[in-house]
C-alpha positions as CSV (number, residue, x, y, z in Angstrom):
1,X,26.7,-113.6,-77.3
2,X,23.5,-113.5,-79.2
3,X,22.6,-110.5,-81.4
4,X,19.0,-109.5,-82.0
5,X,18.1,-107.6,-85.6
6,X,16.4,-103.9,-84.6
7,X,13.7,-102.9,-86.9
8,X,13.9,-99.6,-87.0
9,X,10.8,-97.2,-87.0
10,X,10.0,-93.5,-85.5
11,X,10.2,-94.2,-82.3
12,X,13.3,-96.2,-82.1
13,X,15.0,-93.5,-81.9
14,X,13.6,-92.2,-78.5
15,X,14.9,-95.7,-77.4
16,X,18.4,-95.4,-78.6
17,X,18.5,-92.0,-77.1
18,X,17.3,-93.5,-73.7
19,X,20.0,-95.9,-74.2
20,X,22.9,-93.6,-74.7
21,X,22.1,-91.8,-71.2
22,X,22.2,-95.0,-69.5
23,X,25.2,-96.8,-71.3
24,X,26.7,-94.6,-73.3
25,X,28.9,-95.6,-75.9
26,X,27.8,-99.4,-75.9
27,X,24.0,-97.9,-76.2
28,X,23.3,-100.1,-79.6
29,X,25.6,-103.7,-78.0
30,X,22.6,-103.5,-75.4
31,X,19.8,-103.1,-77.7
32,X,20.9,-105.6,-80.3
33,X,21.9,-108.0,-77.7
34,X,18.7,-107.6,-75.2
35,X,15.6,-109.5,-76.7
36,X,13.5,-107.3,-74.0
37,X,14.4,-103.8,-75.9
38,X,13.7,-105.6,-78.8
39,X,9.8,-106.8,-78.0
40,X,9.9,-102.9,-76.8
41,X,10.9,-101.7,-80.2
42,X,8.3,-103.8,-81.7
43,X,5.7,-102.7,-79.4
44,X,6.1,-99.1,-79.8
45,X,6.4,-98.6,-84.1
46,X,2.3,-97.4,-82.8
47,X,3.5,-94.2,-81.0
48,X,3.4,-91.7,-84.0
49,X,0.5,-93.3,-85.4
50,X,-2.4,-91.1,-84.2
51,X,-4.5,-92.3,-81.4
52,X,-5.5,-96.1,-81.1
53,X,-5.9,-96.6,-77.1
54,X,-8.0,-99.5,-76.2
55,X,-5.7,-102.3,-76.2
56,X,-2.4,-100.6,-76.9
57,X,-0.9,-100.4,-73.5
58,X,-1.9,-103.7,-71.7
59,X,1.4,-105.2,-72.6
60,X,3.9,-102.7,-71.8
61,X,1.9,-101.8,-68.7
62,X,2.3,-105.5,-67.7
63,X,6.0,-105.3,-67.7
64,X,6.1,-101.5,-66.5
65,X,4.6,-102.8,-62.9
66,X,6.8,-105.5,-62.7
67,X,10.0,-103.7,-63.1
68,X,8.4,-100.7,-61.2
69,X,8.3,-103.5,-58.5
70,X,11.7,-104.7,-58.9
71,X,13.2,-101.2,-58.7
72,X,11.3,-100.2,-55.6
73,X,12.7,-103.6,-54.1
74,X,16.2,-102.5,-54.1
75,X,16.8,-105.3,-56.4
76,X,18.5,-103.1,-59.0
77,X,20.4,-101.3,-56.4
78,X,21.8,-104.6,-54.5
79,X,20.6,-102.7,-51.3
80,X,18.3,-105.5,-50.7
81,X,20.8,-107.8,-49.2
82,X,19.9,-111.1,-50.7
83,X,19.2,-112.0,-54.4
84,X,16.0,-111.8,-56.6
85,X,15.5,-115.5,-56.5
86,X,14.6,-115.2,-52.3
87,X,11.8,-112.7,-53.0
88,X,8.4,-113.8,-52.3
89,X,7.1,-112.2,-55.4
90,X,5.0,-109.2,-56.4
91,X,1.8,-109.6,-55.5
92,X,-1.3,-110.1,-57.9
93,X,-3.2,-107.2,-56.2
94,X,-0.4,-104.6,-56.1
95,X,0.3,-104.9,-59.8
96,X,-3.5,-104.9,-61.1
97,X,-4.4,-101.6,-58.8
98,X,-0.9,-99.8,-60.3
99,X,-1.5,-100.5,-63.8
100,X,-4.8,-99.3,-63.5
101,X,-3.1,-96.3,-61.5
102,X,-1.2,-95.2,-65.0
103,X,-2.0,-93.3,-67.8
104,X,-4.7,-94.5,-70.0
105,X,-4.5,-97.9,-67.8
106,X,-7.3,-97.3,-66.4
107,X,-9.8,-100.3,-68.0
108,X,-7.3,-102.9,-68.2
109,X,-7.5,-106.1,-67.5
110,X,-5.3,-108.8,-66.1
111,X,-4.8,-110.9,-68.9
112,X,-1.5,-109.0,-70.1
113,X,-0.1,-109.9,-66.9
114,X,-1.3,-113.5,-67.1
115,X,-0.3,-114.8,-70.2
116,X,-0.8,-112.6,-73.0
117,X,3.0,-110.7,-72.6
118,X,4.4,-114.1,-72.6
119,X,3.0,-115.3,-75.4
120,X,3.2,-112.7,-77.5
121,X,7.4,-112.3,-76.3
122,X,7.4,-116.1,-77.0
123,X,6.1,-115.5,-80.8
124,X,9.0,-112.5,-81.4
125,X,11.6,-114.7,-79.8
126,X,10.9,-118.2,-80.0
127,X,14.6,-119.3,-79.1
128,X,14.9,-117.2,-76.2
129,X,12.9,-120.0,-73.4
130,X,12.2,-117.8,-70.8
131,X,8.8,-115.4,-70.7
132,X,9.3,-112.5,-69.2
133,X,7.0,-112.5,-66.0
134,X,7.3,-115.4,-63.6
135,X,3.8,-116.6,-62.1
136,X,3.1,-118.6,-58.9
137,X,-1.0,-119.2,-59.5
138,X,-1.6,-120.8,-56.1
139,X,-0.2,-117.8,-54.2
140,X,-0.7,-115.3,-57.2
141,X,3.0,-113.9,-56.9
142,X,4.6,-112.7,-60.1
143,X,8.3,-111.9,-60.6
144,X,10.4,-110.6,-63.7
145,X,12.5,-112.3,-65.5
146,X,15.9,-110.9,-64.3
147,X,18.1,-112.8,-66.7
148,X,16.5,-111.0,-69.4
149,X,17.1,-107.7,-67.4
150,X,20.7,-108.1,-67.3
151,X,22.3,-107.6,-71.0
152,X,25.5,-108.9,-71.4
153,X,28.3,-106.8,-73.6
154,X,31.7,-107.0,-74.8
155,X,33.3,-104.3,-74.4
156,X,36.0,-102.5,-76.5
157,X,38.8,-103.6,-74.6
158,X,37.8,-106.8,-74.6
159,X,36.1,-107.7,-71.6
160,X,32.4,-108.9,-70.6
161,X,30.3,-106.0,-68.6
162,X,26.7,-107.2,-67.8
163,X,24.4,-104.1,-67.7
164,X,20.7,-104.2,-66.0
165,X,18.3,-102.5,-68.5
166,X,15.5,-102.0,-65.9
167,X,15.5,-98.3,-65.6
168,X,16.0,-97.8,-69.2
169,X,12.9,-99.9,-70.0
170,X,10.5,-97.9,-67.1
171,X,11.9,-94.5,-69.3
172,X,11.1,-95.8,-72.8
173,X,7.4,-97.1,-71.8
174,X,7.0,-93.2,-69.9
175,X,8.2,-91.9,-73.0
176,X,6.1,-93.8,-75.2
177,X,2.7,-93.3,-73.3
178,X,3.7,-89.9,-73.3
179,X,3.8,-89.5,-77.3
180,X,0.7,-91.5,-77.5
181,X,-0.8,-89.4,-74.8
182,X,0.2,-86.4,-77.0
183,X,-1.2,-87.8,-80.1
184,X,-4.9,-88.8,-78.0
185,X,-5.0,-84.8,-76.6
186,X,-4.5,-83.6,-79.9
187,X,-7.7,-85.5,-81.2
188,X,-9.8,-85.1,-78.5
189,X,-8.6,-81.2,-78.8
190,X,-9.7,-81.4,-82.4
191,X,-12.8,-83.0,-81.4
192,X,-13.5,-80.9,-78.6
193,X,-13.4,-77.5,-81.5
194,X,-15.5,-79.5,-84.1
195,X,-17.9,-80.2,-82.1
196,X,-18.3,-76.3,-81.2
197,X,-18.0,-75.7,-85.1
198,X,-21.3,-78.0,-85.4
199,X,-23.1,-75.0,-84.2
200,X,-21.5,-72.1,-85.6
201,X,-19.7,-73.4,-88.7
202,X,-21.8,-76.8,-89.4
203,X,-20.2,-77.5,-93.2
204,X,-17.1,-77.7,-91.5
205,X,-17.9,-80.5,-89.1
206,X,-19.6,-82.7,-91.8
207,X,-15.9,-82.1,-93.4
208,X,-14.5,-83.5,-90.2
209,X,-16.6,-86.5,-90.0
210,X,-16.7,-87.6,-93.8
211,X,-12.8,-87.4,-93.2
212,X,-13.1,-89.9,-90.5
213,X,-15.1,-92.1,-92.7
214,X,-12.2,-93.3,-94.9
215,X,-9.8,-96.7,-95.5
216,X,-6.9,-95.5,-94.4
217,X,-8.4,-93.7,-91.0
218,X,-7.4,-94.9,-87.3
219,X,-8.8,-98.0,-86.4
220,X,-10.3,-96.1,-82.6
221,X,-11.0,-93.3,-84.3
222,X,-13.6,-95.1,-86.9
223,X,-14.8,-97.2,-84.5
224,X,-15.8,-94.0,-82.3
225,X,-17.0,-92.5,-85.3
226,X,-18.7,-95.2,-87.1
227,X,-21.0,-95.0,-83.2
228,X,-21.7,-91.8,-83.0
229,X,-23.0,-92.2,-86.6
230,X,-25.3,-95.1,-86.3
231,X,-26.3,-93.9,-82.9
232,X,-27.5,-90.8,-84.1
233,X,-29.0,-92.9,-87.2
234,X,-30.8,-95.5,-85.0
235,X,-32.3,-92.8,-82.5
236,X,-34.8,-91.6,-84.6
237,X,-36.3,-95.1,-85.3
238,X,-37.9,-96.7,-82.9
239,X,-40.5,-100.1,-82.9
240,X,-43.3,-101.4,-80.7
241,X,-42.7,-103.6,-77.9
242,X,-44.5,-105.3,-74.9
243,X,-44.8,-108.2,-72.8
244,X,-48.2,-108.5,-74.1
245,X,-51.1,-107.2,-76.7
246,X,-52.1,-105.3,-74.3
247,X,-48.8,-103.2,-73.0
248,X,-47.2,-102.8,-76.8
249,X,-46.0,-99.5,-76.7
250,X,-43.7,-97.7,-78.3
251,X,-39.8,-97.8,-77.8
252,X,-37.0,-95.5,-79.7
253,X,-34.0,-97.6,-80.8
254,X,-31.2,-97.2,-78.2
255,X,-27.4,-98.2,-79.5
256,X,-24.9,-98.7,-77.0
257,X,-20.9,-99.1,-76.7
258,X,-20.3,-102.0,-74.9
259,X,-16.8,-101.6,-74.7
260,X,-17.0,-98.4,-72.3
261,X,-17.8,-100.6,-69.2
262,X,-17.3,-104.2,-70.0
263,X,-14.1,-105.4,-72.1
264,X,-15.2,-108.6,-71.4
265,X,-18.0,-108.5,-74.3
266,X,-17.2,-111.8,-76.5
267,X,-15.7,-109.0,-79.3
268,X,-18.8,-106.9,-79.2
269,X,-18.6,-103.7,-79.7
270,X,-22.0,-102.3,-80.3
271,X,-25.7,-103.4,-78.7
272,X,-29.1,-102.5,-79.7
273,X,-31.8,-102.1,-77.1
274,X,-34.6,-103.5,-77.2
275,X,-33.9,-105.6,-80.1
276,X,-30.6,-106.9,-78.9
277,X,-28.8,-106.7,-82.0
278,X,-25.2,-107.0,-81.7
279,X,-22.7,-105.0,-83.9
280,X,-18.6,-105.7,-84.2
281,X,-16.2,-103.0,-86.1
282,X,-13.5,-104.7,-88.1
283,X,-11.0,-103.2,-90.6
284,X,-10.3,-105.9,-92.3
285,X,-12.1,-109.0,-94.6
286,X,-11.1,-111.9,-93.0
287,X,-13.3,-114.9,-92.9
288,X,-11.4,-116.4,-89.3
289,X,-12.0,-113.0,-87.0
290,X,-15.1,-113.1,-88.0
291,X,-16.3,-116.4,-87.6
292,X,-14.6,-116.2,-84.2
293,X,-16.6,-113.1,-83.4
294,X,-19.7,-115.2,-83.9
295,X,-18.3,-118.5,-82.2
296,X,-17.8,-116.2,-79.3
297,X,-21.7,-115.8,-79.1
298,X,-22.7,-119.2,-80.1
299,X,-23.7,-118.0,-83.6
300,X,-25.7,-115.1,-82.7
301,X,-26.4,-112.9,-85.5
302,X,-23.8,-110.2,-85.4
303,X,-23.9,-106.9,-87.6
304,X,-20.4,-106.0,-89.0
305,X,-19.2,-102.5,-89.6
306,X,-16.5,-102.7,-91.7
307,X,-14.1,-99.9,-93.0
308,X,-14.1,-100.8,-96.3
309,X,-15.1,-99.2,-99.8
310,X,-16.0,-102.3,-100.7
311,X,-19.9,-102.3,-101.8
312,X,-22.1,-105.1,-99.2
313,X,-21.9,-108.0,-101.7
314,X,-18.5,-107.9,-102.9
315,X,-18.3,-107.9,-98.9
316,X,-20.0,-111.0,-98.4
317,X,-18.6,-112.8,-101.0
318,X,-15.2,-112.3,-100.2
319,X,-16.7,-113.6,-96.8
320,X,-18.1,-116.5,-98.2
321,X,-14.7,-117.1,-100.5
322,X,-12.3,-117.1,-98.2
323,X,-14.8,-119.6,-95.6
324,X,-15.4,-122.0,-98.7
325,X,-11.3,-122.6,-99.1
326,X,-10.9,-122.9,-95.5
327,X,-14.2,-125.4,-94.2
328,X,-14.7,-127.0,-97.7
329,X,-18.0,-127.9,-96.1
330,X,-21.0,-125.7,-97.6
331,X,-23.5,-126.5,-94.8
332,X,-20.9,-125.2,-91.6
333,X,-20.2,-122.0,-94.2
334,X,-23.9,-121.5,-94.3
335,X,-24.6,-121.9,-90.6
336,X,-21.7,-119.1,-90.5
337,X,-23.3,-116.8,-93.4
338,X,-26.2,-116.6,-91.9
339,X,-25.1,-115.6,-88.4
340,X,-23.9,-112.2,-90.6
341,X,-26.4,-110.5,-90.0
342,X,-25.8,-107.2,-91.7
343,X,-22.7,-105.7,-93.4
344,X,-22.7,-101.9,-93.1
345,X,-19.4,-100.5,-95.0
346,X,-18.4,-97.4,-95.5
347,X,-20.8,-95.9,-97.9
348,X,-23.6,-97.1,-95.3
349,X,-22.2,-95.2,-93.1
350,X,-21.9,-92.1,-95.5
351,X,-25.5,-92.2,-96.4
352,X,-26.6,-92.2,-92.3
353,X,-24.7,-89.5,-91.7
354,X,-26.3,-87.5,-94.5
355,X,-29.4,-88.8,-93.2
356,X,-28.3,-87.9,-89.5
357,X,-27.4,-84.3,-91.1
358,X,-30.9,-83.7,-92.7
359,X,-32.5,-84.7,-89.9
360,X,-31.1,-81.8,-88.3
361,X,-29.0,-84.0,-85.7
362,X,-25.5,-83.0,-86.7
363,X,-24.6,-81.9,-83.1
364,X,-25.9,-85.4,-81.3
365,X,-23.0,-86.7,-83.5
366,X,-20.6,-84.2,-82.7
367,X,-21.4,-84.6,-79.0
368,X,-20.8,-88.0,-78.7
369,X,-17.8,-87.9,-80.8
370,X,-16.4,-86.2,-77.7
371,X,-17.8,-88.1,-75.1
372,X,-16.7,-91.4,-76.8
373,X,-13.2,-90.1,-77.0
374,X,-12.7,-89.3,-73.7
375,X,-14.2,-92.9,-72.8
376,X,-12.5,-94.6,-75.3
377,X,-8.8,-92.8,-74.2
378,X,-9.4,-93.1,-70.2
379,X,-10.0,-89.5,-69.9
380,X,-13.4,-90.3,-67.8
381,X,-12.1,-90.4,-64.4
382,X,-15.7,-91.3,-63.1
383,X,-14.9,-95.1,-61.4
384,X,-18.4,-96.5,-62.3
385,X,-16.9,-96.3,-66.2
386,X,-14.5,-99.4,-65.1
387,X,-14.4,-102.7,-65.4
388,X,-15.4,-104.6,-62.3
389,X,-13.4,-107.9,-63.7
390,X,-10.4,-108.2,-62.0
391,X,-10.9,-112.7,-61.6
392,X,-7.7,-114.5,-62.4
393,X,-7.8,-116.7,-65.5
């Protein structure tokens, strides 16, 4: 019987305790011997870790449908009269339109369900040869995996006792959107009062935002921040455009969040109108996201807004470093270099927002702090917001 190591972390303890209620005494023989709870554990060390959204369920939403689907089947219960390897599968539909149904599921995609759980279960546990979600393409059924369901245990007097961790997995993932969930209201709450303190108690909401604008912040959180900045930066600059001599007039600069309606975006998080600059947030300094972020839009110059404290060159040339060890090829690093089109880091975005603040348009910052928060965590219930991309791969 194969054991499998637990990493331990906050939340692993709301999954032992789900455990217990289900199988008692042998709580821990399930979890160490059930690769499933363990891609669980390691998908849920996030949930006391403030609120990063976009992204963050699409996994665990993937498998939640799919045992949802296997419950409501009877298949757990045995009521169903034949075995799980008759049924005629889950279909593709059913699963996209109740993920989408869940909490903050609302803008994802069908790639989870597609490939990307499998792959990512593959890299935890290499050995184990089975993905978790079965897939017919041609008739777009999908199934789960029951033999890594049904956990296998010796027991103390000796004796084998298979136990079926479906339930216990649908409780931990409601549990663990629930904590996140917590953790999202909470900011938005804190937004929500900021934003009010813009006009009554202004010092205190530049403390708020300079906060945000830190290493060690939430990625979603600076990348909300970091928009509502530049946003408000950008609006008051505007250049003169026209189809000819003639029609030049002038246009205010317009940045937009890509992200809130179309995931599908090449890794673009930010566009300019009308001068179609493209913008991508990043946390870290690493040479192969971002060349991939401009291979995505066949070298396009891109902008990168990067959390760092860093200044712009030491940026760059860590950029440039880092490409040089691994093309070796000046010219295909240069094509790359110049395809960065800006670097804006954190002190950038320090001195906008003082600009922003002089320029009397604190509140345009703290309004669309809000706004992009409840976009950003699915609190926008307005269907137009979605994406429209629900295409197979």
């Amino acid at each position: 019987m194969s054991k499998y190591e637990i990493t331990r972390h906050a939340f692993t303890e709301n999954i032992v305790s789900v455990l217990k209620k289900h199988f008692g005494e042998y709580a821990i023989d399930v979890f160490e011997a059930s690769p499933l709870l363990g891609y669980i554990n390691n998908k849920t060390k996030a949930a006391n870790r403030g609120s990063k959204a976009r992204g963050a369920f699409a996994n665990h939403y993937a498998l939640y449908v799919i045992i949802e689907d296997y419950i409501a089947k009877d298949f757990l219960s045995g009521k169903t009269g034949f075995p799980y390897s008759k049924y005629e599968g889950a279909r593709f539909t059913d699963l996209f339109r109740r993920q989408r149904e869940l909490p903050f599921g609302a803008k994802l995609q069908n790639h989870a369900l597609n490939a990307r759980l499998n792959d990512e279960f593959k890299k935890f546990y290499p050995a184990v040869g089975k993905p978790p979600i079965v897939r017919d393409v041609e008739k777009q059924r999908y199934w789960i995996q029951e033999d890594l369901l049904q956990v296998k245990v010796r027991k103390k007097d000796g004796k084998d006792e298979t136990f079926n961790v479906a339930q216990a997995i649908i409780e931990i993932i409601d549990e663990y959107v629930a904590t996140k969930k917590a953790a999202f209201e909470g900011f938005l709450n804190t937004c929500r009062q900021i934003a009010e303190l813009g006009k009554s108690d202004p010092a205190k909401a530049i403390a708020f935002v300079t906060q945000q604008l830190q290493p060690n912040v939430d990625a979603r959180v600076f990348e909300i921040i970091s928009f509502a900045v530049l946003k408000a930066k950008y609006g008051q600059m505007s250049v003169w455009i026209g189809d000819s001599r003639e029609s030049v007039a002038e246009e205010a600069l317009v940045l937009y969040k890509t992200g809130r309606t179309n995931a599908n975006d090449g890794g673009i998080d930010f566009v300019m109108k009308p001068l179609g600059r493209f913008f991508q947030v990043t946390e870290t300094v690493d040479v192969g996201k971002y060349f991939l972020d401009i291979d995505k839009v066949q070298r396009f110059p891109i902008t990168f807004v990067v959390k760092s404290g860093n200044n712009v060159e030491q940026i760059r040339s860590a950029i440039r470093e880092q490409a040089i060890a691994k093309y070796k090829i000046e010219s295909v690093v240069d094509a790359y270099m110049q395809a960065v089109e800006e670097v804006i880091n954190l002190q950038n975005l320090f001195e906008a927002f003082s600009e922003v603040v002089k320029s009397k348009k604190l509140q345009d910052v703290m309004d669309e702090i809000v706004v992009q928060s409840k976009l950003e965590f699915n609190y926008n219930e307005d269907d137009d917001s979605e994406e429209n991309d629900t295409e197979q791969e």
